[in-house]
C-alpha positions in Angstrom: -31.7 -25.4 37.6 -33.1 -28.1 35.1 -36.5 -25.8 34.9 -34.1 -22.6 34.0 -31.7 -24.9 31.8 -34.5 -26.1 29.6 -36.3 -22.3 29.8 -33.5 -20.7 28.1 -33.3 -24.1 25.3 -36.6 -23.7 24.2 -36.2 -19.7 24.3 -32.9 -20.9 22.3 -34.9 -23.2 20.1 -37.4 -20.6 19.1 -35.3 -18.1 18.4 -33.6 -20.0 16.0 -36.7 -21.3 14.5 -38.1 -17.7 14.1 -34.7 -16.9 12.1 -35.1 -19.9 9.7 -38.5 -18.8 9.1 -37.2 -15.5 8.3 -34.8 -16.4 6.0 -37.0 -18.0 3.8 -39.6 -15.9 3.6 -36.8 -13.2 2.5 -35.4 -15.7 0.4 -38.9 -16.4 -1.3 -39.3 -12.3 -1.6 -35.8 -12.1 -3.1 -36.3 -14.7 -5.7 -40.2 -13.0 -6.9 -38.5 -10.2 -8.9 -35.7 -12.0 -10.9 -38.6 -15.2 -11.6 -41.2 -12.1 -13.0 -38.5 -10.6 -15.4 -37.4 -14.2 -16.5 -41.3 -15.1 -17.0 -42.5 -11.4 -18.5 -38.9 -12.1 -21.1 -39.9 -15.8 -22.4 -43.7 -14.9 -23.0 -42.8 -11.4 -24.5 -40.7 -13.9 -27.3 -43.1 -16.8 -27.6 -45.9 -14.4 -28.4 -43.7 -12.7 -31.1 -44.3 -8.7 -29.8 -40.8 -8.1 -30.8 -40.7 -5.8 -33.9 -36.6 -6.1 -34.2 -34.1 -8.5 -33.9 -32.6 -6.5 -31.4 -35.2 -5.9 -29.1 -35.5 -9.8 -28.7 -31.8 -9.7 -28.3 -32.2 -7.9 -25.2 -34.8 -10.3 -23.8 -32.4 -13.0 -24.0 -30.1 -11.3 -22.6 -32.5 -10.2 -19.6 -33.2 -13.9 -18.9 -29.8 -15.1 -19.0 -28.7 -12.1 -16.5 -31.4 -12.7 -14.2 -30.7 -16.7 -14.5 -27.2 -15.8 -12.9 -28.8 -13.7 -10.5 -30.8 -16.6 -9.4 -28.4 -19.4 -9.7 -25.7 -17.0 -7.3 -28.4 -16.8 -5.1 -29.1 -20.3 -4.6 -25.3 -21.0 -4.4 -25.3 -18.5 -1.2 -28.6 -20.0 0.3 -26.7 -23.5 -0.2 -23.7 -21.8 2.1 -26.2 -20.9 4.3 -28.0 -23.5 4.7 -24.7 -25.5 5.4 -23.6 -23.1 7.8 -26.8 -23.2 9.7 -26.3 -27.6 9.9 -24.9 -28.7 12.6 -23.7 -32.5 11.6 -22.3 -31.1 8.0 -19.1 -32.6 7.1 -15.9 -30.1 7.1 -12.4 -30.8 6.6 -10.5 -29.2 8.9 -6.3 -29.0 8.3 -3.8 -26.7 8.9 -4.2 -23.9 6.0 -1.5 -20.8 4.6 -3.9 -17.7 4.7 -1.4 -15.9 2.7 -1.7 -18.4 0.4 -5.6 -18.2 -0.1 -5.7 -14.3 -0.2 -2.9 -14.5 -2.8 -5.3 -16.7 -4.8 -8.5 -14.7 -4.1 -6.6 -11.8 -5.3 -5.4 -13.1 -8.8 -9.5 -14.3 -9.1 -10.6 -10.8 -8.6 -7.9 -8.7 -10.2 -9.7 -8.3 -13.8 -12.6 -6.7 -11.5 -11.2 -4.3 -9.8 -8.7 -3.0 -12.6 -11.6 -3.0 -14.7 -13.2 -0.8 -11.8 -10.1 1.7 -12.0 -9.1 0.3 -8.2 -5.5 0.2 -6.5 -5.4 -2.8 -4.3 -2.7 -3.0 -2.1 -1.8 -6.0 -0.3 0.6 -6.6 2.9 0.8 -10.1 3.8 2.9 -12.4 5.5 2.3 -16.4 6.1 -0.1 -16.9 8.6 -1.2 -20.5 9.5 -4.7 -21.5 10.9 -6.1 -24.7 11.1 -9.9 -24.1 9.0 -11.9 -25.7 6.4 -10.1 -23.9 3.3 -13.6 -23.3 1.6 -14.8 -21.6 4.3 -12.2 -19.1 5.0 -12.1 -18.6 1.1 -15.8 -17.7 1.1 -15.0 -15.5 4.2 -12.6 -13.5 2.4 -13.9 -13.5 -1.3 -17.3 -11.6 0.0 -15.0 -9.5 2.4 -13.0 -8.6 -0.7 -15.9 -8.4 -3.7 -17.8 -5.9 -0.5 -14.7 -3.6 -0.8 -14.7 -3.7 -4.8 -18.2 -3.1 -4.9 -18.6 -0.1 -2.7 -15.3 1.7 -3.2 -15.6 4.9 -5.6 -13.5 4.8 -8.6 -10.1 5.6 -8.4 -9.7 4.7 -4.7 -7.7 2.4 -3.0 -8.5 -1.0 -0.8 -5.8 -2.0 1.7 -5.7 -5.6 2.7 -3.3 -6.6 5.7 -2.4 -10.1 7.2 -0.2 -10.1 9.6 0.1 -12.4 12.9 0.0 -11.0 16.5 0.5 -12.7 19.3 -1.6 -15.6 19.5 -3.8 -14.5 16.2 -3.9 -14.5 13.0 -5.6 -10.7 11.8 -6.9 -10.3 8.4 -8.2 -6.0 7.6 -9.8 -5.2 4.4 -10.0 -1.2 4.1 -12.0 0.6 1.3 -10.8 4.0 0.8 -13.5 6.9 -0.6 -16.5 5.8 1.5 -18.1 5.4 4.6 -21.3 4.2 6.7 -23.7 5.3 8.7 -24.8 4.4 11.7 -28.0 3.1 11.2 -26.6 1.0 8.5 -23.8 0.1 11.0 -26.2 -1.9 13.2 -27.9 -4.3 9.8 -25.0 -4.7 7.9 -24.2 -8.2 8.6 -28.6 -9.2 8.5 -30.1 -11.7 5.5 -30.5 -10.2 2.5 -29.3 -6.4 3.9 -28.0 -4.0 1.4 -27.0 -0.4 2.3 -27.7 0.5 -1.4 -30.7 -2.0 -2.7 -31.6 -0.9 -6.3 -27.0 -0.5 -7.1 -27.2 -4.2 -5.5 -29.9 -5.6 -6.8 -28.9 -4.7 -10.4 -25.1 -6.1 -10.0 -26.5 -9.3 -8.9 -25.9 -9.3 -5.0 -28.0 -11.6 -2.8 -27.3 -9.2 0.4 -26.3 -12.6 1.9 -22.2 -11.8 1.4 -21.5 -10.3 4.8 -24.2 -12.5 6.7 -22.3 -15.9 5.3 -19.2 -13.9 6.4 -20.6 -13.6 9.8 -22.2 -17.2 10.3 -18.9 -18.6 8.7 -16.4 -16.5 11.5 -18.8 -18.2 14.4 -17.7 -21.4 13.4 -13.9 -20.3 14.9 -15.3 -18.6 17.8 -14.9 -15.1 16.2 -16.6 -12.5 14.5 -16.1 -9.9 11.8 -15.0 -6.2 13.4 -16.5 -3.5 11.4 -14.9 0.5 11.4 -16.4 3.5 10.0 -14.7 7.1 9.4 -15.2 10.2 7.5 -13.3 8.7 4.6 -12.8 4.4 5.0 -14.7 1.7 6.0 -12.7 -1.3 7.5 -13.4 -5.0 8.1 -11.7 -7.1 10.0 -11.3 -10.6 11.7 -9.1 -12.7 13.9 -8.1 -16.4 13.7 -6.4 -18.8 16.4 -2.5 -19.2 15.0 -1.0 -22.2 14.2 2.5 -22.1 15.5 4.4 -25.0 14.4 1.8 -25.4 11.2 4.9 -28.6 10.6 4.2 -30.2 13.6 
């Protein structure tokens, strides 16, 4: 029993150890192409090859889009890298998740009316106990995912309601769907189910990965639903039921 115990730790041990290594290397890939534009930019204007003022406008601008590129990056290899550390500190208490979606919503409203998107929320108060930053994270990638792959024009649906013992969040995009084989990689490091629309809005492909790591935290996982004409994502959380006791 001790010989099969520590057989499936170091198994365990490697596997992990094989994702780390993973990560960074896609990490190091992902950060290549952003560096070269930012590099290629600043000598193009320290040599002078510009022959406008506007042309060298548009290098500046290159660098400082791809220096928000980079920095998001690094801000979702941070939540990873706190997801992925066992002794980091978290304040757990009991938290309103009607009250966090409410505020995620009013954050992301300019972006999807400026997308020409209806959002339609139904939510009731629904109390977990959760770090707050955490489940924010969780449902601020859930929600930019939605804005972000939903046709113009469409509609996303967000529900919370409580059932029985659980607390169920749903995020639906109307207008689109997914394939199969996508199915299978959506929620993999630095994924995308459309690279070069991604890669030029800025995504690290690590939203639905941190979404994943963050859910195993509360012994849950994101549910994902495919059809003909709407994708849906969904979760469950352990209810609070007195959240005044």
């Amino acid at each position: 029993d001790q010989n099969q115990q520590l057989t499936e730790t170091l198994i365990e041990e490697n596997q992990n150890e094989k994702r780390r290594l993973d990560f960074v290397s896609g990490m190091s890939h992902e950060l290549k192409t952003p560096l070269a534009i930012i590099q290629a930019s600043a000598e193009a204007i320290q040599n002078n090859i510009f022959d406008n003022d506007a042309d060298e406008n548009d290098a500046l601008n290159s660098i400082q889009h791809e220096v928000t590129k980079t920095n998001n990056m690094i801000k979702s290899m941070m939540n990873v890298y706190q997801l992925d550390t066992p002794n980091y500190e978290q304040e757990w208490k009991i938290e309103n998740i009607n009250t966090i979606l409410q505020s995620v919503n009013t954050s992301l409203k300019l972006l999807y009316e400026n997308s020409n998107l209806n959002v339609v929320i139904k939510s009731v108060d629904a109390f977990v106990n959760c770090n707050k930053d955490r489940i924010e994270t969780v449902i601020v990638n859930l929600f930019n995912n939605a804005i972000k792959y939903t046709p113009e024009g469409n509609i996303i649906e967000i529900n919370l309601y409580n059932k029985n013992k659980y607390v169920v969040f749903e995020i639906i995009n109307h207008g689109t769907t997914i394939d199969e084989a996508n199915m299978n990689k959506l929620f993999d490091p630095f994924y995308r189910i459309d690279k070069a629309r991604s890669r030029s809005e800025g995504s690290s492909g690590l939203g639905l990965y941190i979404v994943s790591e963050s859910l195993k935290q509360y012994n849950t996982k994101c549910n994902v639903e495919s059809t003909d004409n709407f994708v849906k994502f969904s979760f469950k959380l352990k209810k609070v039921i007195n959240p005044e006791d």
